[in-house]
Each structure stands twice: as C-alpha cells, then as structure tokens.
N, C-alpha and C positions, 0 to 999 in steps of 0.2 A: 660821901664816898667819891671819891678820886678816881678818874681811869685814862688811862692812856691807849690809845687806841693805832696802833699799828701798820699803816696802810704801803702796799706796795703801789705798784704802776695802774695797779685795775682796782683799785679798791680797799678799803679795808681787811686786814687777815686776821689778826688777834688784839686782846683786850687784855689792858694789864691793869683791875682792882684793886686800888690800896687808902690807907687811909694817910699816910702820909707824900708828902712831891719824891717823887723820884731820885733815886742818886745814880751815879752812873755804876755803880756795885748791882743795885738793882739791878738797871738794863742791862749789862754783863749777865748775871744770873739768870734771867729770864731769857736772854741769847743763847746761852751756854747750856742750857737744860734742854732746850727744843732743839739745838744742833748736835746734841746728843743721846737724845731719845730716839733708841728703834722704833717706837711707835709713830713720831714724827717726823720721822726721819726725811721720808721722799715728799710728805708735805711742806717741811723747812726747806731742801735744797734747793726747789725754785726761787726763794726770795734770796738766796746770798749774791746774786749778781745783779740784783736790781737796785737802781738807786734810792738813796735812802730819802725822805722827803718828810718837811714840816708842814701838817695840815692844820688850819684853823678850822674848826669844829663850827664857830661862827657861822664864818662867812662860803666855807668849803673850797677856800684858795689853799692851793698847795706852792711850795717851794722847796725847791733844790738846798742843800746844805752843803759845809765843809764843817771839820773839826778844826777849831781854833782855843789858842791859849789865848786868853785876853787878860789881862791885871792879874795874873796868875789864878785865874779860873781856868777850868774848863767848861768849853760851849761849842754849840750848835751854831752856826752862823748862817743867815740867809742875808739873800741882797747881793752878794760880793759881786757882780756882774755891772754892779750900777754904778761904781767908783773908778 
C-alpha cells in the first residue's frame, strides 16, 4: 500500500492510501473534495495559505517547492534556491 502523506507547516494533516503513485488528477480530486466538503470545510481552510512542502518520510527533511514544466512533464521541484 502506497500513502502519501500531507503535511503543512506544523506537521502532518492527512493521508492519501492508494495502491497505485499518484497523478496529478488524483491530487486535484483529493484537493477538490476536502475544499469542498462542509464537513471539512473550516478544517481545509487553514492549509490553503500555507506553503506547500516535500517531505522525505526517511529522513524527515522537508523542502519548499515550485510547480515546473520539465521535458514536458509535470513536477514538483525542490532545490531551486541552490542555482
């Protein structure tokens, strides 16, 4: 099982269980459900202004991102500070 794991500025918020990687339709859907759930509503709207961050599970170092086209992918890009 696969999980992706979610974390704001203070921690961990939610967990996304799947058996296959992730596409970005996924994370859409799983954004788009919670930001539009009344039930989650006022639990969702604290994370939309915080910044988004790649956590290694590892090691527990985190990193800042940008959204980048790369070889006509789409990605997450961390590091871009170091160039």
């Amino acid at each position: 099982m696969k999980q992706l794991i979610l974390f704001d500025d203070y921690g961990p918020i939610l967990t996304i269980e799947q058996e296959k990687k992730m596409t970005w339709l996924d994370l859409y859907n799983f954004l788009h459900k919670n930001a539009n759930s009344i039930n989650n509503h006022e639990e969702m709207s604290k994370y939309w202004n915080q910044h988004v961050m790649i956590h290694n599970v590892e090691t527990n170092d985190e990193y800042t991102c940008d959204t980048l086209i790369i070889n006509g992918r789409l990605v997450l890009g961390i590091n871009l500070d170091e160039n």
